[in-house]
Structures are given as C-alpha cells and as structure tokens.
N, C-alpha and C positions, 0 to 999 in steps of 0.2 A: 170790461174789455181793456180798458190803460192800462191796469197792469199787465197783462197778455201781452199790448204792444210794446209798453218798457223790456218785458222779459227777451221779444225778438229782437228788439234793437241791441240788446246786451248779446245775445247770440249770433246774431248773424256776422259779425266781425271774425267771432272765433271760427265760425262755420269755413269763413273765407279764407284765412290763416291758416284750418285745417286743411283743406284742400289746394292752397299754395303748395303748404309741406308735401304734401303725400302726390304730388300730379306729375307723373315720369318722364315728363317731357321740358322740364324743369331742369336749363341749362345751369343756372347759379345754386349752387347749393345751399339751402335754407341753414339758417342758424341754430343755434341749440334752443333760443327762445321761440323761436319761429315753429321748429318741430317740437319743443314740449308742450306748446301752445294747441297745437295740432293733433297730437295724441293724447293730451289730457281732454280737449273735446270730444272727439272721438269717441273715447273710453266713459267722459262723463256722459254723452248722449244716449249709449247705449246703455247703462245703469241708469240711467236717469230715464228712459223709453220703458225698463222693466220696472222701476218700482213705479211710472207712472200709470203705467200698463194696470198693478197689482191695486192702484186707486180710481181708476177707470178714467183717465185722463193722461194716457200716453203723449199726447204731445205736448203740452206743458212737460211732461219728467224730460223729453228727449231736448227741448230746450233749456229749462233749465239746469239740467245733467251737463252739457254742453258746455253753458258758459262757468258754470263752475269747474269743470274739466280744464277749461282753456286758461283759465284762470289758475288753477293750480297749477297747471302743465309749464305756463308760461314763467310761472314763478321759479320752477326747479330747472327749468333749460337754462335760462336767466341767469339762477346760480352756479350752474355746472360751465353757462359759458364766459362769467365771472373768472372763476378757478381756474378758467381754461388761460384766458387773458393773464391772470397773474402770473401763471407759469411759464409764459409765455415772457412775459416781461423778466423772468428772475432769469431766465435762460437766457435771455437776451444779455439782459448784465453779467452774466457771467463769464458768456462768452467772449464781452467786451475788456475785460479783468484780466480773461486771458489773455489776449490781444496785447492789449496795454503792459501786462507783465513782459511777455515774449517781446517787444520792442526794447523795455527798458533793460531785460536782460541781454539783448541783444546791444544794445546802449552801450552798458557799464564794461560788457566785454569787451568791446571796437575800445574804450577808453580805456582799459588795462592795457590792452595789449601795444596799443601807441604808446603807454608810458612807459611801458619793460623795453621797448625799443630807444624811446631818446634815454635811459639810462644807460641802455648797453651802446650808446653810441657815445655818452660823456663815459663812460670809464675806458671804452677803445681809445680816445684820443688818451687818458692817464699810463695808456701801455707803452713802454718804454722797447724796441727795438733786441737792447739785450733779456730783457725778463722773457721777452719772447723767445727768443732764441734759447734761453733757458729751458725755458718750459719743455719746446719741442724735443730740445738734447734730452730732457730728462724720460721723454715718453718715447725716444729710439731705443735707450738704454732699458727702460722695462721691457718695452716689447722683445729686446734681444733677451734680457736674461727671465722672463714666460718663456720663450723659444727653447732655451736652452735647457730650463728646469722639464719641457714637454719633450723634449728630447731625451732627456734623462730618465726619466719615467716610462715611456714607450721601451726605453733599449734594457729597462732592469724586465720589464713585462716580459719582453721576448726572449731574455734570459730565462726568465721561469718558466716558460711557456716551452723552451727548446729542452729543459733540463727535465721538464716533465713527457716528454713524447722518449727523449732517451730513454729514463729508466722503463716508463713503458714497452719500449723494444725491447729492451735487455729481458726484461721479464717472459714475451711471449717467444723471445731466442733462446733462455735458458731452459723454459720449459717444451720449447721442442727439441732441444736439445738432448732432453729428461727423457724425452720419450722417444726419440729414435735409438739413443742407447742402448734404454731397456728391451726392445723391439730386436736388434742386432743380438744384443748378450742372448736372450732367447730363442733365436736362428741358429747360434752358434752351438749352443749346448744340443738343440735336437739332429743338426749335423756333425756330431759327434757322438753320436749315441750309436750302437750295432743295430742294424734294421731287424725287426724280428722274422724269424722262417715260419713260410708258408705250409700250410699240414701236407701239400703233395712235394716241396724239398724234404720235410722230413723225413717222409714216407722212401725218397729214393736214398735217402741219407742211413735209414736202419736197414735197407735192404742189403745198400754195401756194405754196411758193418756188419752180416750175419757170416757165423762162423764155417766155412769151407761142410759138406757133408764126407762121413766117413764111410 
C-alpha cells in the first residue's frame, strides 16, 4: 500500500494543476507551465487508465499516467515559456536600441544644424556691404539678360510658328484656286458649245426644207 500512497501524493498535485488549467471560470490566465502541466496529465491519465486497464489495475495506470503526463507536460510548457520570455526580453532590447538610436539621431541633428547656423552667422558678420551689393547687381543683370534670351527664343518660335500657318494658307488658297478655275474653264467651254436639236425640231426642220410639190 506505500507505494500506492507515494504514487497519489505524486499525482494528486498534478491532478490540481490540471484542473486549475482547464476550469473556465479562471479569470488569470494559467501559464504555459501551468497548462502543459495540465494536459500532459490529462493525456498521461488517460493512457496511463488504458494500459492500466489492459493489466487489470486501471487506477494505478490513470495515476501513474497522470503524474508522468504532468510531469512531462510541465516540462515542455516550462520550455516553450522559457522561449517565450527570451523573446520577449530580445524584443524588448531592441525596441530599446531603437529608442536610444532615434534620440541620438535626433541628438546629433539638433547639433548639426545649430553649428551650420553659428557658422553662417560668423561668415555674415565677414560680409562686406559692397560684396553684397555686388552680388545682388550681378543677379538683377542675369535675371535681365534670362529675360531677354526667353524673349528672344519665344519671338523666333512665333516667327516659325506664323511662317508655318502662312505657307499653310497659301497652299489650301492655291489649291482652291486650282479648282475653281478648272470648274469655270469647264462651264465656259459647255456654254459655248451649239445645243444639240430635239428629234421633234428636226422633224419640223426637214418638213420645211422639203421641195414645193409639182
């Protein structure tokens, strides 16, 4: 009988564990140890009920099936919530990495850009009055002679553009030119043609010409 009671005392823990996991009324959600604990009981009671079944001592198999279930089960939740935890941890730092990067890059920018500033504030005081004045003349005088070159350009454009609609006209003036002509010159010739006689002028035409009877 001790061993019997060893065997429950080893099971009945996992028994409790499994039915923590598996009880739907279970506001905190059990761990990955907690339910591989749980379903490898479970699973080991019920193999462990058949093959104790097939030795005619079913409750020892569904006991000891159990704690051997719980006990493997707990081992692989264990691991998986190991793996879980380290990923957890590597994502954590990374997301820290990022963090940390995006500050220092953000850092070293705010520091650039303050030192292009006091540089371009010592070479304004180095700006002389006239160089300025320079400068500006030189950039009224380009933009006048751009101006003048886009001018030049636009009025040769429209010179081509006018010289090409001209010959265009000329072309569909000369060709209807062409062909009223022709049209006229062939009006003229069939109104100058004799009309030809109808067979009933003929007809009163040989009646008067026939000769007087004797």
């Amino acid at each position: 009988m001790l061993p019997s009671i060893r065997l429950r005392l080893l099971v009945a823990p996992a028994l409790i564990v499994s039915f923590l996991a598996w009880t739907p009324g279970c506001q905190v959600a059990p761990s990955k140890t907690v339910q591989g604990a749980g379903t490898g009981a479970a699973a080991g009671a019920v193999v462990g009920g058949i093959v104790g079944g097939a030795n005619g001592n079913s409750g020892q198999g569904v006991l000891a099936g159990g704690a051997a279930g719980a006990i493997i089960g707990g081992i692989v939740g264990l691991t998986q919530e190991m793996k879980e935890h380290r990923e957890q941890d590597r994502l954590a730092q990374e997301r820290a990495y990022q963090q940390e990067l995006a500050k220092k890059r953000a850092a070293d920018a705010k520091a650039k850009a303050e030192m292009e500033e006091e540089l371009a504030v010592a070479q304004g005081f180095r700006i002389s009055d006239l160089e300025l004045n320079d400068a500006q003349k030189k950039v009224s005088d380009a933009a006048s002679r751009l101006a003048k070159l886009r001018d030049e350009r636009n009025a040769a454009l429209a010179k081509k553009k006018a010289l090409d609609d001209a010959q265009e006209k000329l072309l569909s003036t000369e060709a209807e030119i062409a062909r009223l002509e022709e049209e006229l010159a062939r009006l003229r010739g069939e109104a100058g043609k004799p009309a030809a006689a109808t067979p009933v002028a003929a007809q009163q035409s040989d009646a008067g010409a026939a000769p007087p009877k004797s």
